[in-house]
C-alpha positions in Angstrom: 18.2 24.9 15.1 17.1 27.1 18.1 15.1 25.3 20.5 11.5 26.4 21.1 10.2 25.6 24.3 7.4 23.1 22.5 10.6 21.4 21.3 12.7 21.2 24.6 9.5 19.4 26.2 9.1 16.9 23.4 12.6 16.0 23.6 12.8 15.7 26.9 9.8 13.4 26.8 10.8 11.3 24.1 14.1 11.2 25.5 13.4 9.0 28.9 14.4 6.0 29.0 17.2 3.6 27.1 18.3 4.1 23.4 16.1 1.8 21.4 18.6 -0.2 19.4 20.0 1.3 16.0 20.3 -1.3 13.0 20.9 -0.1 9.5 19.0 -1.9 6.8 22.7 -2.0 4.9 26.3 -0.2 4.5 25.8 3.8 3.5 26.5 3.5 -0.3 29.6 6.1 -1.1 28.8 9.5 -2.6 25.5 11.3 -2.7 22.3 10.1 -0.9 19.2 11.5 -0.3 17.1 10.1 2.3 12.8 10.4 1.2 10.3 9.0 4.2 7.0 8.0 3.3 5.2 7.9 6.6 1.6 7.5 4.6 0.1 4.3 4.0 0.1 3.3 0.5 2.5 5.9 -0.5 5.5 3.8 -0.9 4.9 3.3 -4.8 5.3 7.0 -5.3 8.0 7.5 -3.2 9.6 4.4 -4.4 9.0 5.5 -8.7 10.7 8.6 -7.7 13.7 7.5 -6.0 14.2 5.1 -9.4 13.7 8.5 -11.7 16.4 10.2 -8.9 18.9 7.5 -9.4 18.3 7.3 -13.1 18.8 11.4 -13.7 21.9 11.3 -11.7 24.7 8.8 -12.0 26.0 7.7 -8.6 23.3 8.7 -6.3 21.9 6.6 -4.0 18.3 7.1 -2.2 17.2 5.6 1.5 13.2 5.2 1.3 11.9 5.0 5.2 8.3 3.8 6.3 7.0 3.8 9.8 7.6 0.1 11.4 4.1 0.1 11.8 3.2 0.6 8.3 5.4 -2.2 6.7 3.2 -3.8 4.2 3.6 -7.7 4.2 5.1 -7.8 0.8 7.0 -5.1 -0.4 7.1 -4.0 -3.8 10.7 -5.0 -5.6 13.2 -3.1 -6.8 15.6 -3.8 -9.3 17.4 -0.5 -8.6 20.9 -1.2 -6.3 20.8 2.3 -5.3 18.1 2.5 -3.8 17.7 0.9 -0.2 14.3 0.8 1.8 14.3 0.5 5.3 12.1 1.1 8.3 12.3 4.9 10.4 13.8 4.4 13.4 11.6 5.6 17.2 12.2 9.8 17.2 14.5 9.0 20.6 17.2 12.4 20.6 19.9 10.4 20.8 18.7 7.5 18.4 17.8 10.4 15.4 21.5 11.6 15.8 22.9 8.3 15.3 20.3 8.0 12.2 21.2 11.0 10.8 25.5 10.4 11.8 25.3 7.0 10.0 23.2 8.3 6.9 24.7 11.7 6.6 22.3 12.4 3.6 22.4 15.4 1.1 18.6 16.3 1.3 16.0 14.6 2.6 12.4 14.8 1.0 9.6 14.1 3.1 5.8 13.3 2.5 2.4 14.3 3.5 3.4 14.5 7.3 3.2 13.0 10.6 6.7 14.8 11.2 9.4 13.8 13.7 10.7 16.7 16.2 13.7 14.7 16.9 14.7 13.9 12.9 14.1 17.3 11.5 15.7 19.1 14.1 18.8 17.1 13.5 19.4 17.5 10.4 18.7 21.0 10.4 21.7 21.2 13.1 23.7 19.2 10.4 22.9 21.7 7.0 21.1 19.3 5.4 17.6 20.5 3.2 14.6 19.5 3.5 11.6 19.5 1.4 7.8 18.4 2.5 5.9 17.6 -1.0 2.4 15.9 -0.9 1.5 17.0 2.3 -2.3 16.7 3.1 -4.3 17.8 6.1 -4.5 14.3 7.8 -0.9 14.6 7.5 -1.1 17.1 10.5 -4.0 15.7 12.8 -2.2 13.7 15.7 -2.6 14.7 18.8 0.6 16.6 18.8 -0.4 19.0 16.2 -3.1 19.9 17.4 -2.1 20.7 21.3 1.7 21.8 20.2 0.8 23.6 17.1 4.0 26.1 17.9 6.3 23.3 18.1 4.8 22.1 14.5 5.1 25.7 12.8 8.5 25.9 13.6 9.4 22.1 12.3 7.8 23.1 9.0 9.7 27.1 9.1 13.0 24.8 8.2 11.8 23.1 5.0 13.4 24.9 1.8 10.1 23.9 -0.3 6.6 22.8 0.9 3.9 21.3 -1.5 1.0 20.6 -0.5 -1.9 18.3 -2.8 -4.9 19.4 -1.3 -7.1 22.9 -0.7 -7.9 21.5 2.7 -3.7 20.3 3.4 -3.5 24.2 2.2 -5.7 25.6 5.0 -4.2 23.2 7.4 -0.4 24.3 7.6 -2.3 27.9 7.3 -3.8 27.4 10.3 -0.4 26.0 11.8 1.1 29.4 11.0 2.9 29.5 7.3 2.0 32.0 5.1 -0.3 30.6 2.0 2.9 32.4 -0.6 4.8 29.5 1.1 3.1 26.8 0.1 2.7 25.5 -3.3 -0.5 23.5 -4.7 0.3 20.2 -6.3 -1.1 17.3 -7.7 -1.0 14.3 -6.0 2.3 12.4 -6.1 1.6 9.1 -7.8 3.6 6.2 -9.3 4.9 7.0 -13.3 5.5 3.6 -14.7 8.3 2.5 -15.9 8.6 3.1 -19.7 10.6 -0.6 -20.5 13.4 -0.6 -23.6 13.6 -2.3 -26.4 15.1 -2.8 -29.9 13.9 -0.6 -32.5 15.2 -3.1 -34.8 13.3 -6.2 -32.9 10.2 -3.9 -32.7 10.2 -3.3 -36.5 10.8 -6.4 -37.6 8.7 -8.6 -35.5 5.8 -6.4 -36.2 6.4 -6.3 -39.9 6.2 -10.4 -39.3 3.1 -10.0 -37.7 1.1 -7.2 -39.2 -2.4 -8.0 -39.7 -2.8 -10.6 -36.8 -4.6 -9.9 -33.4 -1.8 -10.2 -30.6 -2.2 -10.6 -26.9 0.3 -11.2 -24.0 0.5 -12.9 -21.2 3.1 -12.1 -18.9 5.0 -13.8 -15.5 2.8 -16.7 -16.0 3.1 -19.5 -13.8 3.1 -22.8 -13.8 -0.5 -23.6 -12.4 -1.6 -20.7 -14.9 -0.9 -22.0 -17.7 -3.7 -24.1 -18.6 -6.3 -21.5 -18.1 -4.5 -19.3 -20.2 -4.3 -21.9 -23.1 -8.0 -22.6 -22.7 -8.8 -18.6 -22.9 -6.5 -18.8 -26.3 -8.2 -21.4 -27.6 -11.5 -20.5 -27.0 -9.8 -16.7 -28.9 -8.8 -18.7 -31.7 -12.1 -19.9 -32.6 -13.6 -16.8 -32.8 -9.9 -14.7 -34.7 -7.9 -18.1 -36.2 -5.2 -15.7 -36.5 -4.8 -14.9 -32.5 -1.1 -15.1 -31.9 -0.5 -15.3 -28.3 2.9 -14.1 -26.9 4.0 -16.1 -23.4 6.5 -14.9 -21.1 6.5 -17.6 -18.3 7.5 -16.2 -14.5 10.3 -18.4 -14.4 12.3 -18.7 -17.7 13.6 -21.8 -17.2 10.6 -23.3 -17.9 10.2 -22.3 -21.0 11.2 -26.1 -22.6 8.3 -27.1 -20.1 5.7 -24.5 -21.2 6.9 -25.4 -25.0 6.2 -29.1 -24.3 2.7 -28.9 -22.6 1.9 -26.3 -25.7 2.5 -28.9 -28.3 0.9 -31.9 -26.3 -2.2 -30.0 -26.3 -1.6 -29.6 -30.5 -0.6 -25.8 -30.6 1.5 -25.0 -33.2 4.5 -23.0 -30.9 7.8 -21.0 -32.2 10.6 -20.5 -29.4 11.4 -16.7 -29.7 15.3 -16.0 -30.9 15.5 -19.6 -32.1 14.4 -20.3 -35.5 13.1 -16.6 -36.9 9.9 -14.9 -37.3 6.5 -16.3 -36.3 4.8 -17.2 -39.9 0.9 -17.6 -40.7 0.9 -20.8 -39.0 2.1 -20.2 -35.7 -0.4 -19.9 -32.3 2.2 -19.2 -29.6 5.7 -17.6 -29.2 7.4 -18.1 -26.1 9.5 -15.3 -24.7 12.4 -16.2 -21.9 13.7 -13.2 -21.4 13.0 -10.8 -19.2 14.8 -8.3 -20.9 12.4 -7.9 -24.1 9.5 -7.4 -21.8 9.0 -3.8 -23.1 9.1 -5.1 -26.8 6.2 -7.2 -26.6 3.9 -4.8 -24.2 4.6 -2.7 -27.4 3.6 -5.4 -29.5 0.4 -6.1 -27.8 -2.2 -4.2 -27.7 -3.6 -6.2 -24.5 -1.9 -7.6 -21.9 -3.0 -10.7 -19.6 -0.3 -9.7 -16.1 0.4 -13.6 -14.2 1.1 -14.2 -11.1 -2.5 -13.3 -10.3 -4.9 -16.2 -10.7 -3.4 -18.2 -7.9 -1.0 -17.3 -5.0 2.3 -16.6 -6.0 4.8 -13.9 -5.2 1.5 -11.4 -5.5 1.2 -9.8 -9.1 3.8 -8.1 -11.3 3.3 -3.8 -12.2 0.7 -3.0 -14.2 2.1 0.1 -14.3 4.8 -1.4 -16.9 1.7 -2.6 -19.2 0.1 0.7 -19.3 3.2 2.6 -19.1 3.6 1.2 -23.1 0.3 1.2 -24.4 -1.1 -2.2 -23.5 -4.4 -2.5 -21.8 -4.5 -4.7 -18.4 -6.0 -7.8 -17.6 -5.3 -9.6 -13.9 -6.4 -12.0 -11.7 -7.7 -11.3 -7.9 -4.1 -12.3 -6.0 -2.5 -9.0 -6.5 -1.7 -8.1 -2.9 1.9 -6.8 -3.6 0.7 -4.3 -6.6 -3.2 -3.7 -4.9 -2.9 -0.1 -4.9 -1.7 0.1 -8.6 -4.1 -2.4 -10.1 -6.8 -0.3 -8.6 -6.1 3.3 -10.1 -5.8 1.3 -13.7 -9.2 -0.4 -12.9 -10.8 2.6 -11.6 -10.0 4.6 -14.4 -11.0 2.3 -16.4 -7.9 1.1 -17.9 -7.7 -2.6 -16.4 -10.1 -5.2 -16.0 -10.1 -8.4 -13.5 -10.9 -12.0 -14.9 -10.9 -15.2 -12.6 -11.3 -18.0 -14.4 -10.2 -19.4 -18.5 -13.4 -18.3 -19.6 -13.5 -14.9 -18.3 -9.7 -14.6 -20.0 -10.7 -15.8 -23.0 -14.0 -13.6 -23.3 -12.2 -10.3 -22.8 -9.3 -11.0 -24.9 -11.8 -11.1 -27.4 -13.4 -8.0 -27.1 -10.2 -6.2 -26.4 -8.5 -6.9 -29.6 -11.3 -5.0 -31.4 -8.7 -2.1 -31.6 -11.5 0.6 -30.8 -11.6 -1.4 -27.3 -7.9 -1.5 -26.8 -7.2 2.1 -27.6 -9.7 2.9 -24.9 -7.9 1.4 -22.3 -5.4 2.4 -23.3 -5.4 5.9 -23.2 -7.0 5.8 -20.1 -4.0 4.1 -18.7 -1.9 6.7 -20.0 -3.7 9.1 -18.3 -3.4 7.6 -15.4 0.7 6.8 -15.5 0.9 10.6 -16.7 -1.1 12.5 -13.8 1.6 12.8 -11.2 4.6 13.0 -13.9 4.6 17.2 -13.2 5.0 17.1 -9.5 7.6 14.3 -10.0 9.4 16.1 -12.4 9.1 19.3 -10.0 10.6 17.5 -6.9 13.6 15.7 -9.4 14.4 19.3 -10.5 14.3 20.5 -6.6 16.4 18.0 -5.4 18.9 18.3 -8.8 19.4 22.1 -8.3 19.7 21.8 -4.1 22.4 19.1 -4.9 24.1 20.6 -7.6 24.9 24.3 -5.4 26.0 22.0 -2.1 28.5 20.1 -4.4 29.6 23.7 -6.1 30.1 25.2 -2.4 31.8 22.1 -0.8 
């Protein structure tokens, strides 16, 4: 990359001083990786659900999601994915962004909506690797370095193979910083997918020909101190539908004999799922204990009560996964880890918030009515499937850029 004179000052300025100390979040996983930094807050969801699809569409890659230090939320969202590796961005010293860059060595790097650093980009384009900017957005490119070294900032973006942009206004803004507008493509906004969980055909067709007829609801990650409230909201379902069949997966599967007990103490008629067949006429609870058939009972159901959200626990569990199948969301208030997700369903209209037993118990009623549930629903759907295209877009980017390096190495 030839030096601008915008980019010999910054580095020069950046570069006073020690080396701020370089410590890798773990070992660089062997073959592919691509590195994706989501410098915007909130945006790690995104970033995070396509990293999974990444790994998923292409055996033996690994992804390395980066967040600003300053933008580490206090809890962050799981994954179960062992490729993928979340870590914090390192300061945009010269020498500390080659070291980044030696240790990671990564394939292409996708970076969102802005707030670009000199030192990075220039980097790694010295060492061939691609880049691509997708969701950028205006206040992406308002710091005070934008706006007095706009020349510095053109020529950063002139070495991005693709640029995306999700707004008319992010549009006008790199415009203004000197690309031409055939440069830039229009996007929707990246946003989380939702997992679409698996399951058994053969489970799914046989427990609901067990069941057919019977309102279900399911309650999900539910902990210990939860439990009562959702056994008073069932109750208080059954005497309005006798037929109600509630579906319990508790947070912690080994407390499934516990659950089971307190159940039958308080006179409910409870079946153990896998141990002794099909729930019959009779039966008012199933208990689930395995994670794993998650996805067949969100099928199941066509509404959903999501634990871990009426008192403090680990902070919520993805609604996304819920709505991702079909089932409509209910929650409680302490959902800090999953905020920004249970707020787009809510929003749209696809998940509602109860605090109490009797708040539970009232809209399990009215959402088993399957008019109400299919409402939901949908909505939820619509809101899982809105960024799928740009997702799908940057996957296919990234595929194809990956795919001609490996052909020319």
């Amino acid at each position: 990359m030839a030096r601008s004179l915008g980019l010999s000052a910054y580095r020069a300025f950046t570069g006073r001083g020690g080396v701020p100390p370089f410590t890798p979040v773990a070992k660089r996983p062997t073959g592919e990786l691509v590195w994706c930094h989501a410098p915007e807050p909130g945006s790690l969801f995104a970033i995070q659900d396509l990293a999974i699809r990444l790994c998923r569409s292409r055996p033996g890659l690994s992804v390395l999601i980066t967040v600003p230090q300053a933008l580490v939320p206090v809890d962050l969202p799981p994954c179960s994915e062992a490729d993928v590796l979340i870590d914090t961005l390192p300061e945009d010293h010269p020498t500390l962004a080659k070291t980044f860059i030696d240790y990671w060595q990564p394939d292409a790097c996708v970076w969102a909506w802005g707030r670009l650093h000199p030192n990075m980009i220039a980097e790694m384009t010295t060492q061939a690797c691609p880049m691509f900017l997708i969701d950028a957005d205006s206040d992406g490119f308002d710091g005070r370095r934008d706006r007095w070294l706009r020349d510095l900032t053109r020529d950063l973006l002139m070495h991005f193979s693709a640029i995306m942009t999700r707004s008319e206004a992010g549009m006008q803004r790199l415009v203004r910083l000197g690309l031409a507008r055939k440069d830039i493509e229009l996007t929707p906004a990246l946003q989380a997918g939702g997992r679409v969980l698996p399951c058994m055909d053969s489970d799914l067709a046989d427990l609901s020909a067990a069941v057919v007829g019977r309102p279900i609801w399911f309650a999900n990650q539910v902990l210990e101190g939860e439990l009562n409230t959702v056994l008073t909201a069932h109750r208080q379902g059954l005497r309005l539908s006798h037929r109600l069949l509630l579906i319990l997966a508790p947070a912690d599967p080994k407390q499934a004999d516990v659950f089971a007990q307190r159940m039958e103490d308080q006179n409910f008629r409870v079946l153990r799922w896998g141990d002794a067949g099909y729930p019959d006429a009779s039966t008012q609870v199933m208990i689930a204990d395995d994670p794993a058939e998650i996805g067949l009972f969100y099928r199941l159901a066509p509404v959903s009560f999501l634990g871990n959200s009426l008192i403090n626990g680990s902070g919520g569990c993805d609604p996304f996964e819920a709505a991702a199948l079909g089932s409509a969301v209910l929650y409680g208030p302490k959902v800090r880890r999953y905020l920004p997700l249970y707020t787009r369903l809510a929003a749209e209209g696809a998940a509602r918030i109860v605090n109490d037993a009797t708040a539970l118990g009232t809209a399990v009623n009215r959402l088993i009515a399957p008019d109400q549930a299919a409402t939901m629903a949908q909505a939820g759907w619509d809101v899982i499937s809105r960024g799928a295209a740009v997702t799908d877009k940057v996957i296919d980017l990234v595929q194809e850029t990956l795919d001609q390096r490996e052909a020319t190495s």
